[in-house]
C-alpha atoms as one frame of an Amber mdcrd trajectory, in Angstrom:
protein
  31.493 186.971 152.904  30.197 184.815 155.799  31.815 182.508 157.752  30.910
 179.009 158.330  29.876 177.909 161.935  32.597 175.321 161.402  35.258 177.515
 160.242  34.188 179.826 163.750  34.811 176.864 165.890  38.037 175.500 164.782
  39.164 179.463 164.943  38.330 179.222 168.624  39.964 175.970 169.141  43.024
 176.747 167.654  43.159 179.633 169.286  41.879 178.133 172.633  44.840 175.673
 172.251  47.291 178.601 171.211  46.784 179.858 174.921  47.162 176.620 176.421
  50.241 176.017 175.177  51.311 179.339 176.020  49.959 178.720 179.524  52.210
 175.514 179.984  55.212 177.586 178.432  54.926 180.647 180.382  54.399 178.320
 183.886  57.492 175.968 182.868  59.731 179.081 182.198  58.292 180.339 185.557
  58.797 177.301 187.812  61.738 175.742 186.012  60.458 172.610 184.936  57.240
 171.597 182.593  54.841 169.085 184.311  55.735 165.818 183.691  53.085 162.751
 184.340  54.851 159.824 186.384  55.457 156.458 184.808  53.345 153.559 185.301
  55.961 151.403 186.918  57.105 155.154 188.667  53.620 155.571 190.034  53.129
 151.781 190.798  56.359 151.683 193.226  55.665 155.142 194.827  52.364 153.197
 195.622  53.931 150.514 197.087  56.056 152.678 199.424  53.357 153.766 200.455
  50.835 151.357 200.939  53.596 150.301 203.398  53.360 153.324 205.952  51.436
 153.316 208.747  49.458 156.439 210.174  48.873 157.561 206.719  46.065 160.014
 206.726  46.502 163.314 204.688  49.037 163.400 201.724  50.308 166.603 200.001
  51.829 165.808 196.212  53.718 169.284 196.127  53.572 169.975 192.056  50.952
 167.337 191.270  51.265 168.375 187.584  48.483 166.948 185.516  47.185 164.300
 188.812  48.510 161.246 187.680  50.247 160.236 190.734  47.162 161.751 193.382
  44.592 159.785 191.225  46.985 156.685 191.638  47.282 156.837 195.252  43.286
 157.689 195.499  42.067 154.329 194.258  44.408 152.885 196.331  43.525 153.885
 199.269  39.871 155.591 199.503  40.853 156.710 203.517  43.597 158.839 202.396
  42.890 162.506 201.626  45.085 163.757 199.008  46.088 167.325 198.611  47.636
 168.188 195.156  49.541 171.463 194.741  49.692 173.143 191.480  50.255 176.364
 189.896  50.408 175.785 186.007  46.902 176.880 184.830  46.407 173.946 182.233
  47.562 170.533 183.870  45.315 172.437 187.324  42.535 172.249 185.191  42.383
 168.765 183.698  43.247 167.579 187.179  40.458 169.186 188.455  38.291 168.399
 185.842  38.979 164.431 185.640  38.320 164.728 189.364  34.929 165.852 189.022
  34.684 163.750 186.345  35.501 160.696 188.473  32.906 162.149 191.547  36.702
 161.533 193.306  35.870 163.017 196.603  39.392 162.848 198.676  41.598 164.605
 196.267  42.027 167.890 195.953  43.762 170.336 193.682  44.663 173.965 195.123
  46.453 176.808 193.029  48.970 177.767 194.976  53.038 178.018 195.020  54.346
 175.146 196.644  56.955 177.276 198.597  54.051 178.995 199.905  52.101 176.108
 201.397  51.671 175.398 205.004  52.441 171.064 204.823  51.737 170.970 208.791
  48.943 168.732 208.013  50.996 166.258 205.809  51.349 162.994 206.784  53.355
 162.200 203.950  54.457 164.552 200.793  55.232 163.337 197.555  57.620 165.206
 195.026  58.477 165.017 191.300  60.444 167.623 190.989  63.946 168.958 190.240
  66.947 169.399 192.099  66.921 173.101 192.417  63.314 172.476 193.773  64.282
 170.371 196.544  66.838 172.580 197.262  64.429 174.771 197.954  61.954 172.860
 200.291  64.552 171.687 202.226  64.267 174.304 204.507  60.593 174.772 204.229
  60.390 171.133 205.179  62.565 171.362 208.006  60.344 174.138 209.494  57.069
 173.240 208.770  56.389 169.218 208.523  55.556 167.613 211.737  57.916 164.923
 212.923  57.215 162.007 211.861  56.056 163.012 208.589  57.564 160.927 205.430
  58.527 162.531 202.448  59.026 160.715 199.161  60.649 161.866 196.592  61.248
 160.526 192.722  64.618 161.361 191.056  66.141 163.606 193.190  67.440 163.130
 196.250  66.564 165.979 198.973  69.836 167.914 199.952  71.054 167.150 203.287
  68.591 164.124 204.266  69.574 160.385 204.693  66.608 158.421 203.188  65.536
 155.705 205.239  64.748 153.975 201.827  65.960 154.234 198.256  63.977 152.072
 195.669  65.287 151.475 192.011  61.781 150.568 189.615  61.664 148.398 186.570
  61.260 151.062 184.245  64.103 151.886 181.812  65.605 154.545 183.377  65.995
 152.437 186.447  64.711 155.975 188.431  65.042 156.165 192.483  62.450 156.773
 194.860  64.104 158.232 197.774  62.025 157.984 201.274  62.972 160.013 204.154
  61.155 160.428 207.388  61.286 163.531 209.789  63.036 163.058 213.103  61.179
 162.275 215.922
């Protein structure tokens, strides 16, 4: 019995797909939350926040998921170098990839846990995470980001800070972008 060169390949794609899905499984399990791309209008208003900061050099998207939000903020704003932290295998990859892809010079995508990253360089830090998350950078943010430094956050407010800002978008789950800024 022989097996057809096509039959071969769509064994290796299925199973090529098996681990990916596995991959983005085992990482959400791990990190307590799957990545999740940001809305248009969600992307489009974090944009306008921060097209509206001055002094904007380096910004660190902690959990850039699959890149939508970094690639965004890139074609914005060609001057701004964007670091995107991820540690799900999969959504790493296609970032990375469509990067490449796009010869997109300043943005970045590390491997890394983002309660393990050093954000003294951050001008400004974008989240998309959960509330146990911020929970947990609270403190890490209170150590490490320089003053000054603005943090933006979608959906969930970050324990303990008083945003300067809170925008509601036009999308249907009316969702809040929360802006904060580092004391002085």
């Amino acid at each position: 019995m022989t097996i057809s060169a096509h039959t071969l390949l769509s064994g290796l794609f299925l199973f090529i797909a098996l681990l990916a899905a596995l991959s983005i499984v085992f990482s959400s399990w791990r990190n307590g939350i799957s990545p999740m791309p940001t809305s248009a209008p969600v992307r489009q208003a974090v944009i306008t926040e921060l097209s509206k900061l001055s002094g904007i050099e380096t910004i660190i998207e902690a959990g850039s998921g699959w890149g939508t939000l970094a690639f965004q903020a890139s074609r914005l704003n060609p001057g701004w170098r964007i670091i995107g932290i991820e540690n799900s295998p999969v959504p790493l990859a296609v970032s990375r990839l469509i990067s490449r892809w796009q010869s997109n010079r300043n943005t970045v995508f590390i491997n890394k846990d983002l309660y393990e990253y050093a954000f003294e360089e951050a001008d400004a830090v974008l989240c998309y995470l959960y509330p146990g998350a911020m929970s947990r950078l609270d403190p890490i943010f209170r150590e490490k980001l320089a003053s000054g430094t603005y943090v933006i956050s979608i959906c969930f407010a970050l324990p303990g800070w008083t945003p300067e800002r809170v925008v509601t978008c036009r999308d249907m789950y009316r969702t809040k972008i929360y802006l904060y800024k580092t004391p002085l």
